[in-house]
C-alpha positions as CSV (number, residue, x, y, z in Angstrom):
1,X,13.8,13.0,-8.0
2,X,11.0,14.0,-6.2
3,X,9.2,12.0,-3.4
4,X,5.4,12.1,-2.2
5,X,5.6,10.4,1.8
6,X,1.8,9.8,2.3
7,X,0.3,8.9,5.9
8,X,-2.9,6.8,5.9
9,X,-4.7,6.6,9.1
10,X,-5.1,2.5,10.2
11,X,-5.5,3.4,14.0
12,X,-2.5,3.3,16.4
13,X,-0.3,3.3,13.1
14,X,-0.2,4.6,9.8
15,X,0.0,3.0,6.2
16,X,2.7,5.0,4.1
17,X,3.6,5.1,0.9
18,X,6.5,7.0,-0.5
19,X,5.8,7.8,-3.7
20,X,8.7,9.4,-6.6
21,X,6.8,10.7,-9.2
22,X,8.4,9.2,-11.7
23,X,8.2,5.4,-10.4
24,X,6.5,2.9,-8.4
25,X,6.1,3.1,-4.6
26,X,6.6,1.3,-2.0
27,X,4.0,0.4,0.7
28,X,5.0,0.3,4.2
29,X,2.2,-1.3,6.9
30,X,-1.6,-1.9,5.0
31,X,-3.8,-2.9,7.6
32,X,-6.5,-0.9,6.1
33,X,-6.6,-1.9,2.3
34,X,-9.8,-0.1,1.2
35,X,-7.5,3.5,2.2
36,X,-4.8,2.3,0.6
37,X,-7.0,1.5,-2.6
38,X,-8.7,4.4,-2.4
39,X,-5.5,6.6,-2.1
40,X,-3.7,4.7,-5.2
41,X,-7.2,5.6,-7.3
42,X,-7.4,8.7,-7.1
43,X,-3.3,9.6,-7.2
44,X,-4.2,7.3,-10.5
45,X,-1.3,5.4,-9.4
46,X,-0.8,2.3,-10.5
47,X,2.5,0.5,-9.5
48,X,3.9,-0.8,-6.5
49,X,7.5,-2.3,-6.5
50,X,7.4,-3.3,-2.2
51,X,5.3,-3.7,0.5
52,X,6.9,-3.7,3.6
53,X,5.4,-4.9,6.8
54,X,7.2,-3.9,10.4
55,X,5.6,-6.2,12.8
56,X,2.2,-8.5,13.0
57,X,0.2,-6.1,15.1
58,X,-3.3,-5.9,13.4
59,X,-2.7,-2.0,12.9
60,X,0.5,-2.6,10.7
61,X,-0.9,-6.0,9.0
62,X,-3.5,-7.2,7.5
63,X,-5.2,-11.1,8.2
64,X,-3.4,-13.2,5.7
65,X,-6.5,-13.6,3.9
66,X,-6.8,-10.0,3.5
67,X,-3.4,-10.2,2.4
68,X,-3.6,-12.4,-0.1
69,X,-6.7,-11.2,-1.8
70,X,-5.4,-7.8,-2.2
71,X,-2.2,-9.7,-4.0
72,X,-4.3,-11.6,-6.0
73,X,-6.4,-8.8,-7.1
74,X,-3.8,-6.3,-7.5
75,X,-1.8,-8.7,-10.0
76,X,-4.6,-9.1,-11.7
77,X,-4.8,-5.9,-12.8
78,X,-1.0,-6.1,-14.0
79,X,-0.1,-3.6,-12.3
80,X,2.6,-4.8,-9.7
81,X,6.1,-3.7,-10.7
């Protein structure tokens, strides 16, 4: 299986997403949720099966409310594996 790692710039971080071609990926950090949106748009990607967040430091994490907007929103859609 093939794997796509992808580096978003958030600041002293990065958002990544490993991505197998064939499958959902999994989100690691998303401070900055209009990249990450962005990124899964035009990859036309649309499943995600984890998000992972290392540590509360605003570069890795989101404000809750952020958070669970984006959760809301992306279930929504039906899209969350």
């Amino acid at each position: 299986m093939t794997y796509e790692f992808v580096f978003l710039p958030v600041g002293n971080a990065h958002s990544i997403i490993i991505h197998p071609h064939s499958s959902s990926s999994v989100v690691i950090d998303l401070h900055k949720i209009p990249l990450l949106l962005n990124w899964f748009e035009n990859k036309k990607q649309t499943n995600i099966s984890r998000i992972y967040i290392r540590h509360e430091h605003r570069d890795h994490f989101p404000s809750l409310e952020d958070l669970v907007t984006f959760l809301e929103n992306w279930l929504k859609r039906g899209i969350v594996t």
